[in-house]
C-alpha positions in Angstrom: 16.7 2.1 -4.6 17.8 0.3 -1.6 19.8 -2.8 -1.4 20.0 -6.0 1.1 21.7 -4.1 3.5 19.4 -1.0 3.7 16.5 -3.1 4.2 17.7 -5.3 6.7 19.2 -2.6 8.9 16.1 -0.6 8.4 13.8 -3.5 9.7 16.9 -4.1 12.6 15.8 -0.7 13.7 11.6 -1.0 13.7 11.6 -4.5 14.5 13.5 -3.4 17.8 10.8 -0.9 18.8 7.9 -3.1 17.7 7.3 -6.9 16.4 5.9 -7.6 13.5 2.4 -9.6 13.1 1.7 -10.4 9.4 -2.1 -11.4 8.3 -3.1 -13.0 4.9 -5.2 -15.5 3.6 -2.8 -17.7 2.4 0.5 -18.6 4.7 3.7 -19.1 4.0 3.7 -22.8 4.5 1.2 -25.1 3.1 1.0 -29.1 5.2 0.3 -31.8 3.0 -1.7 -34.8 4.1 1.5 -37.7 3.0 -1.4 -40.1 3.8 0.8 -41.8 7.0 2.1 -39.7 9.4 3.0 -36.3 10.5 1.6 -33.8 7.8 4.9 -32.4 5.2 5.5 -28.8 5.4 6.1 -26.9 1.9 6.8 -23.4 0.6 3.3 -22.0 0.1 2.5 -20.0 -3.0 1.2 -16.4 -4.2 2.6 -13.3 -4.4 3.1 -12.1 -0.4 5.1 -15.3 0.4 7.3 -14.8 -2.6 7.6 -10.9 -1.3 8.0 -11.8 2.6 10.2 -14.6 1.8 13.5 -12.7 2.8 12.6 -10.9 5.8 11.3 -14.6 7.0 14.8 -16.0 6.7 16.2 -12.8 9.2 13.5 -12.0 11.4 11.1 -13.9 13.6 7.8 -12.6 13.8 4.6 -14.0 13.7 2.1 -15.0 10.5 -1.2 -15.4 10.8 -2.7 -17.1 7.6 -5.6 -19.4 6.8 -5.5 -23.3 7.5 -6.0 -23.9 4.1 -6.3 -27.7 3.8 -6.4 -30.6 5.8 -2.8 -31.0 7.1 -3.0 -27.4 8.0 -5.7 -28.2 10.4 -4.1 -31.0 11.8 -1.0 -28.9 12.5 -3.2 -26.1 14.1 -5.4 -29.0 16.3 -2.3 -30.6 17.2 0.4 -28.1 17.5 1.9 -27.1 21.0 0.5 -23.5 22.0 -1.4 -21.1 19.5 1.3 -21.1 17.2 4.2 -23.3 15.9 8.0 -23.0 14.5 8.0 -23.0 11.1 9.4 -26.1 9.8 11.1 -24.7 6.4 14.7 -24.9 6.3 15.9 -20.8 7.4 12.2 -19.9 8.6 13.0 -17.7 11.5 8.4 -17.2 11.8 6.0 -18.4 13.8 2.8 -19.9 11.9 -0.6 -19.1 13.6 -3.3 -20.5 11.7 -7.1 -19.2 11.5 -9.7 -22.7 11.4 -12.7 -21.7 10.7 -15.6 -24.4 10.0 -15.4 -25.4 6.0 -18.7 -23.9 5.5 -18.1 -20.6 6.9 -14.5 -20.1 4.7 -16.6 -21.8 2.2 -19.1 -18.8 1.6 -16.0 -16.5 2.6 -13.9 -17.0 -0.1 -16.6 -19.3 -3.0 -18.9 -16.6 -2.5 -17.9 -13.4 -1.1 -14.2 -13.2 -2.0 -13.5 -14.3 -5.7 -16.9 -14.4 -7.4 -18.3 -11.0 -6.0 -14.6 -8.6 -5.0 -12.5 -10.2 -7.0 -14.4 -9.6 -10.1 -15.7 -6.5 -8.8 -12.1 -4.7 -8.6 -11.4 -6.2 -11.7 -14.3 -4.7 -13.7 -14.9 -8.2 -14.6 -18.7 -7.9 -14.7 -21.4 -8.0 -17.6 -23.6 -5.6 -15.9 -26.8 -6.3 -17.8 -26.5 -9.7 -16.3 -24.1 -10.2 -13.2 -23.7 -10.5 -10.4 -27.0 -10.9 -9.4 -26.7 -10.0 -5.5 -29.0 -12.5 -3.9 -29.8 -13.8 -0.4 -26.7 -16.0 -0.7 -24.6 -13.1 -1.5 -26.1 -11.1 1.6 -25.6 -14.3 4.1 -22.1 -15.0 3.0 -21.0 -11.3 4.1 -22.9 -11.8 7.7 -22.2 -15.5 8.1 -19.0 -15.8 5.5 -16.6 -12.7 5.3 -17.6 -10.8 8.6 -16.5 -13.9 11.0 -13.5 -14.9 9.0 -12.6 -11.5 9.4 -13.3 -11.7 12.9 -11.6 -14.9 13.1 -8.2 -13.4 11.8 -8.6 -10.1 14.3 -8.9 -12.8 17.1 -5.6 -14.4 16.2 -3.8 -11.1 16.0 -5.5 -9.6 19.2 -4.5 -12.8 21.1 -0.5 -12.6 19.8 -0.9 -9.2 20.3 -1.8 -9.2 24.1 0.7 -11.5 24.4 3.8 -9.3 23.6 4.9 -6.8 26.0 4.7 -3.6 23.3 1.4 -3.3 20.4 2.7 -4.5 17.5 2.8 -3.5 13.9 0.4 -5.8 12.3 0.2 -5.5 8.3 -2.1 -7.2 6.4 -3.0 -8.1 2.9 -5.5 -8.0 0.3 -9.1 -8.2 -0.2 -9.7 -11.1 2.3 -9.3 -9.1 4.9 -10.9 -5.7 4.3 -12.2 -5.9 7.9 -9.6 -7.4 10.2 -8.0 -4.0 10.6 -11.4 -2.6 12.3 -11.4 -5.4 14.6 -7.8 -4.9 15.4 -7.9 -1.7 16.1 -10.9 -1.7 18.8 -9.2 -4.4 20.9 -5.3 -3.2 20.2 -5.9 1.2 20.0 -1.9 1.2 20.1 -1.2 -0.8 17.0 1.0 0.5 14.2 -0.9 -0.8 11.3 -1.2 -1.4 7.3 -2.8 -3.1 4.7 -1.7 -3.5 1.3 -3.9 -4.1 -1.3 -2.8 -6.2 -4.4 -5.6 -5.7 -6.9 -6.9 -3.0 -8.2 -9.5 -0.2 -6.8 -12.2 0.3 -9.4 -14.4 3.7 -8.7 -17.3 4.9 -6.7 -19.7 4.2 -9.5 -18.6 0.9 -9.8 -19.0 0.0 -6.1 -22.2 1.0 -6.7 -23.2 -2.1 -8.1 -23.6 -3.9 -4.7 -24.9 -2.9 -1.7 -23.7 0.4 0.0 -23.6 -1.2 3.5 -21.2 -3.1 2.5 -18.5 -0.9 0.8 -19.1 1.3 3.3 -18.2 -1.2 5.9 -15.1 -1.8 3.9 -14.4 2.0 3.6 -14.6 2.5 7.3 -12.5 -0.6 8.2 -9.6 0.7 5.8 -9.4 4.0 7.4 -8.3 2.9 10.5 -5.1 1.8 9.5 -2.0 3.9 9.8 -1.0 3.2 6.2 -3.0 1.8 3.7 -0.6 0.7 0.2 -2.2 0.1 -3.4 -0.1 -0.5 -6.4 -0.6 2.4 -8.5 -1.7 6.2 -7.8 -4.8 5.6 -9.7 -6.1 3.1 -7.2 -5.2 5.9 -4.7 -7.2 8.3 -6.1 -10.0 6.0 -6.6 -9.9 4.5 -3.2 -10.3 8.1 -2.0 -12.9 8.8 -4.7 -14.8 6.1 -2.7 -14.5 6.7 0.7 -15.6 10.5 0.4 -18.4 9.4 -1.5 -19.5 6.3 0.6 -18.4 7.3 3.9 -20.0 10.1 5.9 -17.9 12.6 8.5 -14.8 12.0 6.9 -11.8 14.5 5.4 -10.4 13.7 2.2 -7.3 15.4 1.7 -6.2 14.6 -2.1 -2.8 17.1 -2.2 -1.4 14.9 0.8 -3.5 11.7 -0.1 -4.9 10.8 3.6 -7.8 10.3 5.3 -8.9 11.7 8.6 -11.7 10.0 10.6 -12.8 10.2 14.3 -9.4 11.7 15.3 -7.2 9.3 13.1 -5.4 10.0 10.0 -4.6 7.4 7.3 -2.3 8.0 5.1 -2.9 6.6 1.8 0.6 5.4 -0.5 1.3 3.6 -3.5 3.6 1.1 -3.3 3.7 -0.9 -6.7 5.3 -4.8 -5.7 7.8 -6.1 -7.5 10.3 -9.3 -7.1 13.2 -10.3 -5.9 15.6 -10.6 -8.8 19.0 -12.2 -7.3 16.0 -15.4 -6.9 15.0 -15.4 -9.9 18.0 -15.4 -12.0 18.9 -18.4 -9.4 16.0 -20.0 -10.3 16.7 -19.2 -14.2 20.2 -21.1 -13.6 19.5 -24.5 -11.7 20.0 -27.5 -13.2 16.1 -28.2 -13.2 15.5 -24.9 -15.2 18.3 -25.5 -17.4 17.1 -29.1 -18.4 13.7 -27.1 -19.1 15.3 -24.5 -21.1 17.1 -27.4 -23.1 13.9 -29.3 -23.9 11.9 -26.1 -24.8 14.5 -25.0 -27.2 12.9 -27.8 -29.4 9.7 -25.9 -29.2 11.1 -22.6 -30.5 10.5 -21.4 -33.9 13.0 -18.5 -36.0 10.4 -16.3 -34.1 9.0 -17.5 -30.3 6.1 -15.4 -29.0 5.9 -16.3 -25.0 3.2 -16.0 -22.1 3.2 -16.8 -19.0 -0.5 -16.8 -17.2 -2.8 -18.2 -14.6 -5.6 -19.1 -16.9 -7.9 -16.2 -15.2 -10.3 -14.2 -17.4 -8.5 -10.9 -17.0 -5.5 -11.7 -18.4 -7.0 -11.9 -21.2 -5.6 -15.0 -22.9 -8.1 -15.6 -26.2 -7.8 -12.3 -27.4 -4.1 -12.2 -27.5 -4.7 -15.8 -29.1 -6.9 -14.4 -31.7 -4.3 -11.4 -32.2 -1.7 -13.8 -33.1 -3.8 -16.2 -34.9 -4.8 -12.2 -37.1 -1.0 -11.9 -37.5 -0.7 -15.6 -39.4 -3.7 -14.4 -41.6 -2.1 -11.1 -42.5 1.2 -11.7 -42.5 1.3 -15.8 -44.3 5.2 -15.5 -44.6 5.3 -16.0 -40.8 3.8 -19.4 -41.1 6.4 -22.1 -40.2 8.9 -19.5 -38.6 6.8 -18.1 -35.3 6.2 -20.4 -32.4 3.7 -19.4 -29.1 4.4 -21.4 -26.3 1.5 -20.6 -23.7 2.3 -21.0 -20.1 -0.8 -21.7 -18.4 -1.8 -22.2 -14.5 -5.0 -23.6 -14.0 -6.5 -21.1 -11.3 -10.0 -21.8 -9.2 -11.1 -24.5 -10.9 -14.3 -24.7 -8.6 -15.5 -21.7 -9.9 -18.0 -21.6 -12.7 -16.3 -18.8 -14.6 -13.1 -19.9 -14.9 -13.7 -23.3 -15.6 -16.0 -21.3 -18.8 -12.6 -19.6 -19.6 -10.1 -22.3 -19.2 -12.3 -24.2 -21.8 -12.6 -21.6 -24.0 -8.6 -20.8 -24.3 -8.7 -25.1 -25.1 -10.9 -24.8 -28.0 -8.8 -21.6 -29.2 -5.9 -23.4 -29.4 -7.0 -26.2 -31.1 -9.1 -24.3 -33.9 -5.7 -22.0 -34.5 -3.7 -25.1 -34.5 -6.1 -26.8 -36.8 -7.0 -24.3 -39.3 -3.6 -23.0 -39.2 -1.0 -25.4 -38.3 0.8 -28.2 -40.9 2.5 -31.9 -40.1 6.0 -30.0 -39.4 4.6 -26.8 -37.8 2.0 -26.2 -34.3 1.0 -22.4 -34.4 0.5 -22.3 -30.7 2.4 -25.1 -27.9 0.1 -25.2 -24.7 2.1 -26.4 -21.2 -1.3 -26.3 -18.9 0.5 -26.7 -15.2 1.3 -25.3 -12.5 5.4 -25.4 -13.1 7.2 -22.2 -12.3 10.5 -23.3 -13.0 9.7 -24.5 -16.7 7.9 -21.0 -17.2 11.1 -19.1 -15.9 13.0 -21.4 -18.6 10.6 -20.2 -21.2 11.0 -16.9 -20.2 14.6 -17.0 -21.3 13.8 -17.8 -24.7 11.3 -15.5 -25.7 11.7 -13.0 -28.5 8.3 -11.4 -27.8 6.6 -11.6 -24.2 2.8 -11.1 -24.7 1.4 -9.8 -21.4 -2.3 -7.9 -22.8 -4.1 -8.1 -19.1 -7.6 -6.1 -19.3 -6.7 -5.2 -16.0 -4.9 -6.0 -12.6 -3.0 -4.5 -9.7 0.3 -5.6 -10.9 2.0 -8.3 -13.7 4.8 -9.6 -12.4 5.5 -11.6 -15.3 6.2 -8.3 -16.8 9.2 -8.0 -14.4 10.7 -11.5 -14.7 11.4 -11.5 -18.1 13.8 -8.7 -18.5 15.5 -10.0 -15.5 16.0 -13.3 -17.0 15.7 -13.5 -21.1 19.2 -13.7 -22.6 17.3 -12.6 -26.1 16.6 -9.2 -26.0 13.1 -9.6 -25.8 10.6 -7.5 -26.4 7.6 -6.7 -24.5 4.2 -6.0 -25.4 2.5 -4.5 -22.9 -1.4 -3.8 -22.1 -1.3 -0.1 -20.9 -4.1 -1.0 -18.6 -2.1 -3.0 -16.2 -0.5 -2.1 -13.3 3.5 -2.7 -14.6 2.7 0.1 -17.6 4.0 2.9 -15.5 7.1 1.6 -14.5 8.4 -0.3 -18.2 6.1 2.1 -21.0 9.7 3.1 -21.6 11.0 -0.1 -22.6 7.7 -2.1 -23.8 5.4 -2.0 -26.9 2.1 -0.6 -25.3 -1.3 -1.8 -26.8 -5.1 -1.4 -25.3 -6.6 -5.0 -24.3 -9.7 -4.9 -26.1 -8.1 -4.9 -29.5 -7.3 -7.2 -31.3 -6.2 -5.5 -34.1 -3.7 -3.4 -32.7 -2.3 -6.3 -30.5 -1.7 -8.1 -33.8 0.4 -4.5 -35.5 2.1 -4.5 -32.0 3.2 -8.3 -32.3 5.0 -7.6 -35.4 6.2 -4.8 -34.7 8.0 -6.3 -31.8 9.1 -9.4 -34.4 10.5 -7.1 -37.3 12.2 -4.6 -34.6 15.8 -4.0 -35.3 18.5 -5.4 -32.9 19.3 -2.0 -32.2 15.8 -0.9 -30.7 15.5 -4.6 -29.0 18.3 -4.5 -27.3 17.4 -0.7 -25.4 14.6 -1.2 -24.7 15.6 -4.2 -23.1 18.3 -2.9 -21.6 16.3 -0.3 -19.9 13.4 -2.6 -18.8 15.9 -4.6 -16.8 17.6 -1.5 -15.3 14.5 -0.7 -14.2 13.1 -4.1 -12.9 16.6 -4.0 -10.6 16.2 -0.5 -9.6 13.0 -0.8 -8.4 13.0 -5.4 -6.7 11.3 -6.4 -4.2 13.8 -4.9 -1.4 12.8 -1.3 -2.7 9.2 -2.0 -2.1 9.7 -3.8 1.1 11.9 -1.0 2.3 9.6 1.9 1.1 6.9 0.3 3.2 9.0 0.0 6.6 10.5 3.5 6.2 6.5 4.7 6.2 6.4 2.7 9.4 9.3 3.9 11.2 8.3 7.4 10.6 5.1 6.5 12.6 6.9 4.2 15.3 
């Protein structure tokens, strides 16, 4: 465990013998077109910004991210010098933006990114019928997800040969498998790492597209200094893959690194988390406590909670049809158990999860109907995208459903401990990422069924106060032990033993 403190003298130290360039997809600060005037700068979203937002309050250094929309481009086009001040209240960063024509990030991320590597580290495919890797596929890696890549190496090479020392440059995620390859040809003396948020599936299962290009992928990865994944079984996978894809390579499993062409990369699990002291802030404003006020209304004797962007591996019917099992078997429940679903409508443009996002509609209304009376709804949907009314309903949750097939991390998991003043329970799918660290304190069940989801949900509803109230206890222990300055700090340590 290390506190503010640690982690802020720690980066005092490595940010004093190197700066730091940071590289993801999506920035830190999103422009909105206001429709007159001079774009207005917001907090952007997503897991790194939440992570990074501290050590942008103390530390300049430089982000490099994606000019995601329109006012982002007109910032960028019209900005003085490659990169601008960020205008957030306590931002001590400088934004760099990557343009790249719409068509281009276009078959990046709607072809390459989300459809084909998203769902392929997910082991979100029907095999028998997708993906189907066609020409389209093929051109959006040479004309999409290459020169993006490219694109983003460019903007760090050109900060980077503007500083008098080579920089640490960490990037993130599986947008930008191949930045660090560029990188390191133009910038030898870089310190870098890449983190990667989502899972990393096996050989076999890279198998399913072409070898050139998780070779490609392979190869970029080990030429990074350190290279982070959230669990030890996407280490061992990730090196699984390289020794089987990559050729003249020294896979070293006791020590987990990789050596190749006279570089060694060492391979680490670093498993994200959040910053707490924010979130119970959050938990407490006046907004969230207005939401918490008008939810309470919602509640039943019983309130079964999740929190989701509607994405098909999280898995969202099945734990509906688990719940709508437990109103079959169990009729006594009827009246007394509420589920309030916190939904986030996610990629909308894309085929699938517009399929799946109708599909947890028609779920909710066929429970609600078959099941529901005048007085009583089975199953209360908020479809938004409104953090502070799902940190609300995390405080009033009795049971927090979180059944994910499978993902790098849930971080859902984490903020309900930190925040529920119920003694919650949480059931837990032991196929995501969280398991390891909270199996201790959550109800474990297996994604796929239904059945046992349904035994775990009572379970967790007839528990006695007793058993509630350790396990909850040690969940949030836990979550604080291990916040998002542990993870943070864990990573620069690894960096200053390098520097």
């Amino acid at each position: 465990m290390a506190d503010v403190n640690e982690l802020t003298e720690l980066c005092e130290a490595v940010f004093s013998q190197r700066p730091l360039i940071l590289v993801s997809n999506r920035g830190p600060v999103e422009h909105q077109m206001s429709g007159v005037g001079w774009p207005e700068a917001r907090r952007g979203s997503g897991s790194v910004v939440t992570a990074f937002n501290s050590l942008a309050q103390k530390f300049e250094f430089t982000w490099v991210a994606s000019a995601m929309g329109e006012g982002d481009r007109v910032v960028s086009e019209n900005g003085q010098g490659p990169h601008i001040k960020s205008p957030l209240p306590g931002h001590e960063i400088n934004l760099r933006y990557v343009v790249t024509p719409r068509r281009v990030y276009h078959k990046y991320y709607n072809i390459l990114c989300n459809p084909l590597l998203w769902f392929l580290q997910h082991y979100m495919w029907n095999p028998p019928y997708n993906p189907n890797v066609d020409a389209a596929v093929h051109d959006a890696w040479e004309s999409g997800y290459i020169p993006v890549n490219q694109a983003f190496a460019n903007a760090v090479i050109s900060e980077a040969q503007a500083l008098e020392q080579a920089p640490i440059v960490i990037g993130h995620d599986y947008h930008l498998y191949l930045m660090p390859e560029f990188v390191r040809k133009e910038v030898p003396e870089a310190v870098i790492q890449h983190f990667v948020h989502i899972p990393w599936p096996t050989p076999q299962y890279w198998h399913m597209i072409p070898d050139y290009i998780i070779r490609r992928i392979c190869e970029s990865l080990c030429t990074t200094d350190l290279l982070g994944f959230q669990t030890i079984g996407d280490v061992r996978c990730f090196l699984d893959t390289v020794e089987e894809f990559v050729p003249d390579v020294t896979v070293d499993r006791t020590s987990h690194t990789v050596a190749r062409n006279g570089r060694t990369t060492s391979v680490k699990v670093y498993p994200i988390s959040i910053n707490v002291e924010e979130v119970q802030r959050i938990a407490n404003t006046p907004r969230a406590l207005d939401y918490e006020n008008r939810l309470s209304a919602d509640t039943g004797d019983v309130t079964i909670v999740r929190i989701d962007r509607a994405e098909p591996n999280k898995n969202i019917v099945r734990g509906f049809r688990a719940y709508e099992l437990m109103l079959t078997r169990y009729p006594e429940l009827k009246g007394k158990v509420k589920f309030l679903a916190f939904l986030v409508p996610s990629r909308t443009h894309i085929r699938q999860y517009q399929r799946y996002m109708d599909e947890i509609q028609q779920v909710i209304q066929q429970i609600n109907n078959n099941h529901g009376t005048d007085d009583w709804q089975p199953i209360v949907p908020f479809i938004e995208n409104n953090y502070t009314q799902a940190i609300a309903g995390m405080k009033l949750y009795d049971v927090l459903l979180v059944n994910t097939i499978i993902e790098g991390m849930n971080l859902v998991a984490k903020e309900g401990p930190v925040v529920n003043n119920r003694d919650g329970v949480l059931v837990l799918s032991h196929s995501s990422g969280v398991y390891q660290q909270l199996s201790d304190g959550a109800i474990s069940v297996s994604p796929t069924d239904i059945e046992g989801t349904m035994e775990a949900l009572h379970q967790a509803i007839t528990m006695s106060a007793e058993d509630r109230k350790a396990r909850a206890a040690r969940m949030l222990n836990s979550v604080c032990r291990e916040d998002i300055n542990h993870w943070l700090y864990q990573q620069m340590n690894d960096i200053s033993g390098i520097l």
